[in-house]
FIBA-280326 format. One record per residue (C-alpha): residue number from 1; residue in one letter; x, y, z. Coordinates in pm, whole numbers, plus 50000, padded with zeros to 5 digits. Each point is the difference from the previous one (the first is absolute). Layout:
(NUM "A" (X Y Z)) ...
END
This chain:
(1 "X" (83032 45118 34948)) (2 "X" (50078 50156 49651)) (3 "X" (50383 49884 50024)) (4 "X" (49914 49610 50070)) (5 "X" (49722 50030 49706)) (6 "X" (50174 50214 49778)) (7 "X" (50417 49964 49985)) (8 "X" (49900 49646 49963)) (9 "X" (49744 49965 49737)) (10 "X" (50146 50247 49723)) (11 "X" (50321 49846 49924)) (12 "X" (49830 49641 50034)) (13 "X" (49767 50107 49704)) (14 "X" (50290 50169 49808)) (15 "X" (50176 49665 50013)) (16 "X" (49729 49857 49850)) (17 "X" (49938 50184 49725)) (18 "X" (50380 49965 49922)) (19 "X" (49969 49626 49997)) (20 "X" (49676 50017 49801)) (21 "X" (50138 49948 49642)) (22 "X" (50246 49734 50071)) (23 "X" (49738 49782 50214)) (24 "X" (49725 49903 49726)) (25 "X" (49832 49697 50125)) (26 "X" (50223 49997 50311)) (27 "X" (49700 50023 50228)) (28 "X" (49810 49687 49843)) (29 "X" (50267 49774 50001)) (30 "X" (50148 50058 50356)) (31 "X" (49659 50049 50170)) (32 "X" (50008 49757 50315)) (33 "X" (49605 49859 50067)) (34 "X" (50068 49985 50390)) (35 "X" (50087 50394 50019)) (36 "X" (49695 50130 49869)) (37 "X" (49961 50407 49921)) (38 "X" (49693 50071 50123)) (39 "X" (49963 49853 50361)) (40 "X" (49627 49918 50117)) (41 "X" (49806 50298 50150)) (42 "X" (49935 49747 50321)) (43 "X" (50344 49976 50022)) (44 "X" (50112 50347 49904)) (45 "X" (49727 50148 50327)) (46 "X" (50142 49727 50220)) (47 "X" (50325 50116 49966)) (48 "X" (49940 50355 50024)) (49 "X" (49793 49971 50343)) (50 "X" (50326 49816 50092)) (51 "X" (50179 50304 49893)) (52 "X" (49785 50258 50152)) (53 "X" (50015 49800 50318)) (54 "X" (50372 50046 49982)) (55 "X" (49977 50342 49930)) (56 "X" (49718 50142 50182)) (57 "X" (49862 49772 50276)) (58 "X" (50324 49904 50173)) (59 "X" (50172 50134 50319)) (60 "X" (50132 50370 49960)) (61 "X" (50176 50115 50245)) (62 "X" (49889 50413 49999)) (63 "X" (49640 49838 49999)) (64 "X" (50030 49746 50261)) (65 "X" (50122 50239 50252)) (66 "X" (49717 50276 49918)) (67 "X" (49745 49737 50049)) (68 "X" (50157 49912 50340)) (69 "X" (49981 49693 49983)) (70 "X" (50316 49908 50039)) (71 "X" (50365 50117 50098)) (72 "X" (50345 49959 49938)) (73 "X" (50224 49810 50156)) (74 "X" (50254 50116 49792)) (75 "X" (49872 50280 49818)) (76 "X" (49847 50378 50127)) (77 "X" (49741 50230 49849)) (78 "X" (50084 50204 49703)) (79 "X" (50411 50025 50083)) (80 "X" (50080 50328 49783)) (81 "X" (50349 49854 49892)) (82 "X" (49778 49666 49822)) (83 "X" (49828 50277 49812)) (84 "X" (50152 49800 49703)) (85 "X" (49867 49663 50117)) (86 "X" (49664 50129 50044)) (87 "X" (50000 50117 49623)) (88 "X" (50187 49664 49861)) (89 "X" (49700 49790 50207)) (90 "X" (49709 50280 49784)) (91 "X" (50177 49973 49674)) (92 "X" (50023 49607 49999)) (93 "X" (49585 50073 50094)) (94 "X" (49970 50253 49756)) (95 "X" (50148 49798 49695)) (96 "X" (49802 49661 50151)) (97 "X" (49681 50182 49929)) (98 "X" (50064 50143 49667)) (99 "X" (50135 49644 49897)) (100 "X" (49628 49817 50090)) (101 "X" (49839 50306 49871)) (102 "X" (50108 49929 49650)) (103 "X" (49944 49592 50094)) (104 "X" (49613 50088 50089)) (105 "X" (49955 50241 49693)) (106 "X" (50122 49741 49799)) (107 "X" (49751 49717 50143)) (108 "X" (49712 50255 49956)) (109 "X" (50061 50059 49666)) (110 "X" (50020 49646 49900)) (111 "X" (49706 49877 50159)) (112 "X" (49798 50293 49850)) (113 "X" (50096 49869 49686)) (114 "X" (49962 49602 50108)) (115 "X" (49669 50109 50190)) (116 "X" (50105 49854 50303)) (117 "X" (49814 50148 50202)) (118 "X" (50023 49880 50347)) (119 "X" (50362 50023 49909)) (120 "X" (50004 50364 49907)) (121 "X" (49798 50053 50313)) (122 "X" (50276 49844 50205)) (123 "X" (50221 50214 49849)) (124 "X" (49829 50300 50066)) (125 "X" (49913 49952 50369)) (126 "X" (50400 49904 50012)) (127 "X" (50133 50302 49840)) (128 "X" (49742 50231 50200)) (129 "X" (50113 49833 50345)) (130 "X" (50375 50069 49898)) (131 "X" (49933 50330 49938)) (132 "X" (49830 50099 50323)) (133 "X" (50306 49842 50232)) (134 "X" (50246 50198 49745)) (135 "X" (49794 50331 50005)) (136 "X" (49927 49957 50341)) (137 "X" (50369 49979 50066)) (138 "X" (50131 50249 49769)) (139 "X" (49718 50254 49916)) (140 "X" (49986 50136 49679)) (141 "X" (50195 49846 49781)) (142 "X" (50009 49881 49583)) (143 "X" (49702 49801 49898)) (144 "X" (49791 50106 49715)) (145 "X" (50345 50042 49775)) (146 "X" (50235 49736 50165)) (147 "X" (50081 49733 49870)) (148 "X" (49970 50085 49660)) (149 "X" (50344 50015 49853)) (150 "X" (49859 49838 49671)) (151 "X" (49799 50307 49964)) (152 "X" (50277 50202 50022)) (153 "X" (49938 50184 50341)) (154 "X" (50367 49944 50139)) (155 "X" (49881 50237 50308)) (156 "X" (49683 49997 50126)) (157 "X" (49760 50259 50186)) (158 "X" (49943 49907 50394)) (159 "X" (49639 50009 50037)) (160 "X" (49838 50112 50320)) (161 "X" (49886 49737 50193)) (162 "X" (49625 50124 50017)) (163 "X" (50004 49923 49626)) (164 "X" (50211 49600 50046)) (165 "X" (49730 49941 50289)) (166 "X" (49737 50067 49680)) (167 "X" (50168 49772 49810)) (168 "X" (49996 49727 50255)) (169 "X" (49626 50042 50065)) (170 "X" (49933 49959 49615)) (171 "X" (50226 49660 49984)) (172 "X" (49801 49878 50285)) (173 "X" (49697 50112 49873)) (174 "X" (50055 49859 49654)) (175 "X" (50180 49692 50192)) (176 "X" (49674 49911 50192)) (177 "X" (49755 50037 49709)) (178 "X" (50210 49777 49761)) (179 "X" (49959 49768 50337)) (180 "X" (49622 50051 50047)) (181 "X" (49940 49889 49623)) (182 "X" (50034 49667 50098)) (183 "X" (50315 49893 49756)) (184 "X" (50135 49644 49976)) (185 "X" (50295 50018 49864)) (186 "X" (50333 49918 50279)) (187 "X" (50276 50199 50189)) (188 "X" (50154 49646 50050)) (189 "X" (50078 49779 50253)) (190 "X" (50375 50183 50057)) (191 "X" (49862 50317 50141)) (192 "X" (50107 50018 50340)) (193 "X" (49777 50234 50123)) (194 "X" (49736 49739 49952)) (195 "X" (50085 49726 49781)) (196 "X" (49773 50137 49760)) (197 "X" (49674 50030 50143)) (198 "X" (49812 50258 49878)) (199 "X" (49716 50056 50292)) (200 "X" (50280 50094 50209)) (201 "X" (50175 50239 49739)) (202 "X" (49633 50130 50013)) (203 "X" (50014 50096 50380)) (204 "X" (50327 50110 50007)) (205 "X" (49939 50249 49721)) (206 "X" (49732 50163 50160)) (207 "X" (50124 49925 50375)) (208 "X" (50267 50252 49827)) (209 "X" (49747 50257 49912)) (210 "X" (49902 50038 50307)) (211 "X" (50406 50049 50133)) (212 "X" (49985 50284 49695)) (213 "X" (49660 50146 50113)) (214 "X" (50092 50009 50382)) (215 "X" (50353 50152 49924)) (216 "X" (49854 50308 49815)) (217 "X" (49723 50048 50250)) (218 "X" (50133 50285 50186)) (219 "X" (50074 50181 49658)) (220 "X" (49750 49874 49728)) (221 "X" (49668 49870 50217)) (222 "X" (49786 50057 49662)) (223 "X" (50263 49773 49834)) (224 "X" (50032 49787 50308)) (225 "X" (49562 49916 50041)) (226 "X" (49976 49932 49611)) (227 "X" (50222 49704 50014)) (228 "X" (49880 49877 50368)) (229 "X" (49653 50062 49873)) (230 "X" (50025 49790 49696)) (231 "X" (50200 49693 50194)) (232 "X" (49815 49991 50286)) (233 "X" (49706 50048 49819)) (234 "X" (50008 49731 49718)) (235 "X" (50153 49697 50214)) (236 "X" (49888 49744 49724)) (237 "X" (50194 50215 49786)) (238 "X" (50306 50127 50173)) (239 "X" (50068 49730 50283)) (240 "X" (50292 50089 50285)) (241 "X" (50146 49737 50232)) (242 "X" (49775 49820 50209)) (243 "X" (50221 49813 50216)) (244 "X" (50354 50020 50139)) (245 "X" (50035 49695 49743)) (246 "X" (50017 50248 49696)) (247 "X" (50374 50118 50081)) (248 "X" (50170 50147 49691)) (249 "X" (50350 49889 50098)) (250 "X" (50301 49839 49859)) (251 "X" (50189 49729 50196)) (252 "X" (50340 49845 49859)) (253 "X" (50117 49690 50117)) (254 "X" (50281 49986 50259)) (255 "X" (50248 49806 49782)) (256 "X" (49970 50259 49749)) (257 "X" (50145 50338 50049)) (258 "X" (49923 50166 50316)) (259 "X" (50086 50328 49923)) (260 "X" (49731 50041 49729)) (261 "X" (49783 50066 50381)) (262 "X" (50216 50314 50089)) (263 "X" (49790 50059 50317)) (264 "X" (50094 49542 50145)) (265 "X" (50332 50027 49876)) (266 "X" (50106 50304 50133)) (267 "X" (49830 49999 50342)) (268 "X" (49920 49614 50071)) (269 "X" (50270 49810 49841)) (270 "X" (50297 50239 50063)) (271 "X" (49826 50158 50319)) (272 "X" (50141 50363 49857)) (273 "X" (49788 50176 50179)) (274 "X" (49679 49897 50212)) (275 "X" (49644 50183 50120)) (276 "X" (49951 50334 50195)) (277 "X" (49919 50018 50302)) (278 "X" (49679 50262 49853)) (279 "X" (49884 49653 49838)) (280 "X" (50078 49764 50319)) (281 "X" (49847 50210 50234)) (282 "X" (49688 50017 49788)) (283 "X" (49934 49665 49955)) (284 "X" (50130 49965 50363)) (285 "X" (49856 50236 50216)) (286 "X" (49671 49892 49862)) (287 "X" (49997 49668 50040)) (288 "X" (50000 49925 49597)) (289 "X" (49958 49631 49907)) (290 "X" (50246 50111 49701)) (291 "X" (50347 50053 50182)) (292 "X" (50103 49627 50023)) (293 "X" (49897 49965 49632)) (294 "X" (50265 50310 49855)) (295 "X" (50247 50079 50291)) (296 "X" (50196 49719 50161)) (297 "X" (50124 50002 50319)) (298 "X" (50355 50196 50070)) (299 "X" (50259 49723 49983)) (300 "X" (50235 49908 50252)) (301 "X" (50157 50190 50163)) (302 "X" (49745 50233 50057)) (303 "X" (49851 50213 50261)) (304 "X" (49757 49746 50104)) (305 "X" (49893 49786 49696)) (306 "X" (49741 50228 49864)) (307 "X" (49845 50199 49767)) (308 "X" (50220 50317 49922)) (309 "X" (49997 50197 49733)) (310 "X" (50284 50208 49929)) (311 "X" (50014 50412 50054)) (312 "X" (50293 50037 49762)) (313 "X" (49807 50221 49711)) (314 "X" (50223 50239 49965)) (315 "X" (50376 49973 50031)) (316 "X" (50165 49891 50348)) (317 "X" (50321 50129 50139)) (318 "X" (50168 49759 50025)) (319 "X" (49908 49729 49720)) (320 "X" (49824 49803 50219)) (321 "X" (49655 49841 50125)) (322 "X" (49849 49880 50271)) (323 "X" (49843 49598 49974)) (324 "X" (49723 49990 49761)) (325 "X" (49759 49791 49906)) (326 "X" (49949 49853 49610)) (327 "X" (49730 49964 49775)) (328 "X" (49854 49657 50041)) (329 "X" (50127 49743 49765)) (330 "X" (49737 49815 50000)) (331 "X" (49889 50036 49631)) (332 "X" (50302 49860 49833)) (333 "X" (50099 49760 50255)) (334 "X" (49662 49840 49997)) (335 "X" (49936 49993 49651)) (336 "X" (50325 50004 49861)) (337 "X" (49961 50331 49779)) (338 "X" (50150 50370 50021)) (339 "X" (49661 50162 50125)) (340 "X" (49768 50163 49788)) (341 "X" (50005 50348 49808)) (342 "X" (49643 50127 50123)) (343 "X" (49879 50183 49693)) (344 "X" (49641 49989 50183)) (345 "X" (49803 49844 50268)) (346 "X" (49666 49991 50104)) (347 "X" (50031 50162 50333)) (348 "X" (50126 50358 49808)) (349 "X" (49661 49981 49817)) (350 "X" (49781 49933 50350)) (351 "X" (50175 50319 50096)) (352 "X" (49961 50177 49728)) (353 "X" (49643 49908 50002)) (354 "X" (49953 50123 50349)) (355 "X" (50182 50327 49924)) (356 "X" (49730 50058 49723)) (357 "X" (49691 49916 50195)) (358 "X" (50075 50187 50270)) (359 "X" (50104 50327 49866)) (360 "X" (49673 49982 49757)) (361 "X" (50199 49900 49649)) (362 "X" (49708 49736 49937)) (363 "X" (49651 49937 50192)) (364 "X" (50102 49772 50310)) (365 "X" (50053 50243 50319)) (366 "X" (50141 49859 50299)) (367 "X" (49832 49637 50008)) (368 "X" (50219 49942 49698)) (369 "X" (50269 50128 50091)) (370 "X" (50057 49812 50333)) (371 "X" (49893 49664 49778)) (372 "X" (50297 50118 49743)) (373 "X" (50239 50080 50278)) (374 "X" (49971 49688 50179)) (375 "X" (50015 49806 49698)) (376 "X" (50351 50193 49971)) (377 "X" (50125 49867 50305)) (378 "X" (49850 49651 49959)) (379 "X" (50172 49981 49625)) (380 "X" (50359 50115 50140)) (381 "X" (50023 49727 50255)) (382 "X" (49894 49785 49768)) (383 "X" (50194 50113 49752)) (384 "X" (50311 49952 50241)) (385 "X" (49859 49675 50169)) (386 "X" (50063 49845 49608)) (387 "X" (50398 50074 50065)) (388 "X" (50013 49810 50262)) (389 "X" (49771 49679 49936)) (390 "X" (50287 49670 49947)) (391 "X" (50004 49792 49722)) (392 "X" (49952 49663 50115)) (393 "X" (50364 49831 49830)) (394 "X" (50204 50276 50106)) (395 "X" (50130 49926 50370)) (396 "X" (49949 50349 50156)) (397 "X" (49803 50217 50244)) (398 "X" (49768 50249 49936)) (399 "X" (49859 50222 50146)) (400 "X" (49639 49917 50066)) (401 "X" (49729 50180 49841)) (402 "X" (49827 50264 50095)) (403 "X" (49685 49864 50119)) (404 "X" (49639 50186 49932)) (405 "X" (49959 50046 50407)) (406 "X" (50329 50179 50036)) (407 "X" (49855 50266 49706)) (408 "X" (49725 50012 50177)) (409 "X" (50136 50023 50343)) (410 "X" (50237 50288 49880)) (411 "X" (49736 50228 49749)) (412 "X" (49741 49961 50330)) (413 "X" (50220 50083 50297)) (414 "X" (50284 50230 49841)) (415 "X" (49932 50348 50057)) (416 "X" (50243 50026 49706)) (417 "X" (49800 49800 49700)) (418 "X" (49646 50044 50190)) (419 "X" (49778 50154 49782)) (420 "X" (49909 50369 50189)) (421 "X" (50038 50336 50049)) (422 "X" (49981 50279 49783)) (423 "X" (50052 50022 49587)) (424 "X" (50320 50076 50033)) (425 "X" (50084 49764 50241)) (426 "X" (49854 49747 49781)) (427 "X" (50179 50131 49729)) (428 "X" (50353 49958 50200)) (429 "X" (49944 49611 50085)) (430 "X" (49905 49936 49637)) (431 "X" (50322 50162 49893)) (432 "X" (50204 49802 50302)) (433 "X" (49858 49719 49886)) (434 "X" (50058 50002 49610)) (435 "X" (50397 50089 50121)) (436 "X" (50035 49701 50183)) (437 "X" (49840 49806 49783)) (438 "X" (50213 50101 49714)) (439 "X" (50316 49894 50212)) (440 "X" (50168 49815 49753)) (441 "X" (49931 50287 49722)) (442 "X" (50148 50298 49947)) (443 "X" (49885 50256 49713)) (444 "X" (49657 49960 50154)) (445 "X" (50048 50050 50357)) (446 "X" (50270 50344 49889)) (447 "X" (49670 50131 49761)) (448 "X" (49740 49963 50249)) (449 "X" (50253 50145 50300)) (450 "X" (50038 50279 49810)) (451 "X" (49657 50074 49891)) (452 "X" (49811 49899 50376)) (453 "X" (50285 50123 50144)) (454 "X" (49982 49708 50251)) (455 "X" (50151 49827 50181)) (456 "X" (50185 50361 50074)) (457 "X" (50357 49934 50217)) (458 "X" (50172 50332 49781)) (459 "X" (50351 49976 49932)) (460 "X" (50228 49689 50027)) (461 "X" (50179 49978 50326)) (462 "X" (50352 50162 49997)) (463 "X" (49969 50129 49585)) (464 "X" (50224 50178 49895)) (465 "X" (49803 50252 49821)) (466 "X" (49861 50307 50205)) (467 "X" (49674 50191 49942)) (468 "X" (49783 49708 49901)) (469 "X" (49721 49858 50220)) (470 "X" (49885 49733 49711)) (471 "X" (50213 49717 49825)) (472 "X" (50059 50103 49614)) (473 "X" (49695 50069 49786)) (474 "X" (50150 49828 49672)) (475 "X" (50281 49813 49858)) (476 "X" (50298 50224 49875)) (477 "X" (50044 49965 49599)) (478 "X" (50293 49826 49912)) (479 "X" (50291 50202 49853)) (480 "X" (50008 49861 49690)) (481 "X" (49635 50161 49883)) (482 "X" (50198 50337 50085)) (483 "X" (50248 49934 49784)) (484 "X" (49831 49813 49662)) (485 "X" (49666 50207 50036)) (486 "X" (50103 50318 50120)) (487 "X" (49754 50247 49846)) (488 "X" (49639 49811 50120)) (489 "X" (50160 49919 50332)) (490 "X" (50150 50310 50115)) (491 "X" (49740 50127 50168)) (492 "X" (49894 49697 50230)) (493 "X" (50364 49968 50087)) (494 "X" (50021 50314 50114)) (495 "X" (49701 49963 50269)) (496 "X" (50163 49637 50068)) (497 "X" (50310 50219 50087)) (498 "X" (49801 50220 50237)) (499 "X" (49830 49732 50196)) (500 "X" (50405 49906 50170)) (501 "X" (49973 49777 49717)) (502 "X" (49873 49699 50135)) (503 "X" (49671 50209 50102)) (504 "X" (49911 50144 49686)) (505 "X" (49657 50112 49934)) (506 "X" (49648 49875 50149)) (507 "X" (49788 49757 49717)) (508 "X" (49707 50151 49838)) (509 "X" (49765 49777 50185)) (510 "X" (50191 50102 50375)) (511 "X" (49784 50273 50133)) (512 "X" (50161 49961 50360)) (513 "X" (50082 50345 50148)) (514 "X" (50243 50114 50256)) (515 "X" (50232 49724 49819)) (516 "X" (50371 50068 49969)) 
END
């Protein structure tokens, strides 16, 4: 972080003051109109979602396999001689976030002095969601002195992650107010979150307060009820999603550059690696509407045409694996683009609903809770049935919809998503339900495995790594804060180190015990 910002920038501003007295007037008579200085906030958030989408929501490979997902055909869980790798892939992270950091302070300070206000709100409920994947990745970490080079702070303080989830609250907070006021002035037609439409930057601000308030449950429940209280409470006010229609995601077209959607390219496209059997046999065994919509069938030659999903977490002996199935590639095929990068859909907030009615967060009980739940379920398929609908000029199958009597069919006669049994019981098929409905995520599904501790299958198959009976709490640091910021750093490196590395330590809001 400090060597990209700072090795950089000095000499560059040296150099100019060197050329300052022989350059009088230079700047107004070689100033080109179509390269303006200052680039439009619309354009400047646009391209910084773009960025953190890059960055932050793509396919990583240490999180894909911890969310199990999916597995390697090629690859194997946490190899200690890629030790290297592993810190290369959280540097490039590391550095992406820092980068948009600056890009989103910037936009907030120039819409507070523009008054844009729906614009600074934008920018707030951007910079808060970044920080929640990074800190929920990383832990503690720089925040209230990064990014701040101008000031002078060359190496700044990590902050515990207790105090960054504060400051996310107060962005959303301060985000969803600015919203509630009722401003008119735009985000612009280029955001591609929502093409500027500010109702729906509305629900997905406080859609995200309720991620925030759910995530710090088991540790701050005072914290937690204040902002469930005051969403739930004022709907007029603080609006959520209301229908699997209000998806916060970002599709690129499939002429453009398919890597920009880490998670197609990798594992549709180039068929790297494919789904586990823990997710095949889920959707399988339980006769889930869902599993022609994400896994295709294993290609030919295979056992029997099927649905198979790999067993190759860990490492096999021999470099091989067995026939697999794919991910379907239905979404891209059918409507020509890369896939989406899910920042939020409306199923995650049914189930987050039904998590906080039924453990008492917010007047409801158990009547609301089943209503939230099912809603859950109804939203995913929905949400999936949308990847699969064909446009009617492009010449290609889909695969058909899923139809309101197959939800039906499946929430009333599968012991698995029927509504029953016990609180905790309840409290297991809400959590088995948010994971597969966040299939096609991946910092979501990782937080709320880690703090649920379901779905629960231990260690990867075959790791290499002995004495563990969880996947890794945290992403390692990359080497380079070691090096460049040394004297704030030493001391989470050092329980980093302890963890086998890869483990680390468990997040502040990861009260799980009995967790190795």
């Amino acid at each position: 972080m400090k060597k990209i910002i700072y090795i950089y920038t000095l000499p560059f501003v040296a150099l100019i003051f060197l050329l300052g007295a022989c350059t009088e007037g230079f700047e107004e008579m070689n100033t080109n109109p179509n390269l303006p200085i200052s680039v439009p906030l619309a354009n400047h958030l646009a391209g910084t979602i773009v960025s953190l989408d890059g960055n932050m929501v793509i396919s990583d490979g240490a999180i894909t396999i911890n969310t199990r997902y999916v597995a390697g055909r090629w690859g194997a869980a946490y190899n200690p001689n890629n030790i290297t790798t592993f810190q290369n892939t959280t540097s490039s992270n590391w550095a992406g976030y820092y980068t948009n950091l600056i890009d989103l302070n910037t936009i907030i300070e120039k819409a507070t002095e523009q008054e844009a206000w729906n614009m600074l709100a934008a920018a707030l409920t951007t910079r808060a969601e970044l920080t929640q994947v990074f800190t929920d990745r990383f832990g503690e970490m720089p925040y209230t002195e990064a990014a701040k080079a101008g000031e002078g702070i060359l190496r700044p303080k990590f902050d515990t992650q207790e105090s960054i989830y504060k400051e996310i609250i107060k962005d959303l907070k301060t985000a969803a107010d600015y919203f509630k006021a009722g401003h008119k002035d735009p985000i612009g037609s280029v955001d591609p979150l929502f093409g500027g439409d500010v109702v729906q930057w509305k629900k997905f601000c406080n859609s995200l307060r309720l991620r925030v308030a759910i995530r710090i449950s088991n540790v701050d429940q005072t914290g937690a009820t204040a902002i469930i209280s005051e969403v739930l409470g004022k709907p007029a006010d603080y609006p959520i999603t209301q229908s699997y229609k209000d998806a916060a995601e970002v599709t690129y077209g499939g002429e453009g550059t398919p890597w920009t959607i880490g998670y197609w390219y990798w594992m549709n496209l180039l068929e790297h690696s494919g789904p586990t059997f823990y997710l095949v046999d889920m959707l399988k065994n339980n006769n889930d509407p869902r599993l022609e919509h994400i896994i295709g069938k294993a290609p030919a030659p295979g056992p029997d045409g099927e649905y198979h999903g790999t067993t190759e977490i860990g490492r096999h002996p021999n470099n091989t694996i067995p026939q697999m199935s794919y991910f379907n590639k239905n979404y891209y095929l059918v409507n020509n683009t890369t896939g989406p990068n899910i920042h939020l859909r409306h199923s995650e907030t049914c189930f987050t609903l039904a998590e906080i009615y039924l453990r008492g967060l917010h007047p409801g009980g158990d009547a609301a809770a089943k209503q939230a739940y099912e809603a859950g379920i109804y939203s995913s398929m929905k949400e999936l049935s949308i990847m699969g609908e064909a446009k009617p000029f492009l010449i290609r199958t889909a695969t058909p919809a899923i139809e309101d009597a197959q939800i039906a069919a499946y929430i009333a006669n599968q012991p698995f998503a029927t509504w029953g049994g016990s609180n905790n019981e309840k409290l297991k098929k809400i959590w088995n339900q948010k994971w597969l409905a966040m299939v096609f995520m991946q910092n979501e599904p990782w937080a709320e495995m880690r703090r649920t501790d379901t779905p629960n299958w231990g260690i990867a198959r075959n790791s290499y790594y002995e004495g563990h009976n969880r996947d890794p709490f945290r992403l390692p640091y990359p080497a380079e804060e070691e090096r460049m910021n040394s004297e704030n750093s030493k001391t989470y490196f050092e329980r980093q180190k302890a963890g086998d590395y890869l483990w680390g330590g468990q997040l502040w809001w990861d009260k799980r015990t009995g967790v190795k």
